[in-house]
C-alpha positions, 0 to 999 in steps of 0.5 A: 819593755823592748826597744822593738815590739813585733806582732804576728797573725796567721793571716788565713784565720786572723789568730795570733801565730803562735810558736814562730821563732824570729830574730832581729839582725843588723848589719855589721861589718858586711854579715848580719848579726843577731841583736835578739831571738825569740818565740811568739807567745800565745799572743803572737808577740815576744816578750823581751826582744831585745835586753834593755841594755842592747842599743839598736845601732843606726844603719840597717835592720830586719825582722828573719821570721822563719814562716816555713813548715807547719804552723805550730798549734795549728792544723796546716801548712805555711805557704811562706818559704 
């Protein structure tokens, strides 16, 4: 199991988002880098986030979900950027 687990709702009907791709960034030599990417399932989630060989440095971290657009799966349009 990833170090990192994320779950994501369509906040408008409580489901599972579907189809968002998202990634985890660190901070590193003043630019953030990618540690790992993916694309929720069915659930919501994304299986293996991160390789269970990657260590998650001390320091800073984000979640970059890209919420903008249409809601993959769904009839609608994000109101998030």
């Amino acid at each position: 199991m990833s170090q990192i687990t994320t779950h994501i709702l369509a906040t408008a009907d409580g489901r599972p988002a579907e189809g968002v791709s998202l990634a985890l960034q660190v901070w590193q030599n003043e630019v953030w880098t990618d540690l790992g990417a993916g694309v929720t399932n069915s659930d919501g989630s994304v299986v293996g986030l991160l390789a269970d060989d990657v260590v998650v440095p001390a320091g800073r971290s984000r979640l970059v979900c890209e919420t903008g657009g249409s809601v993959p799966g769904q009839d609608q349009t994000s109101f998030l950027p």
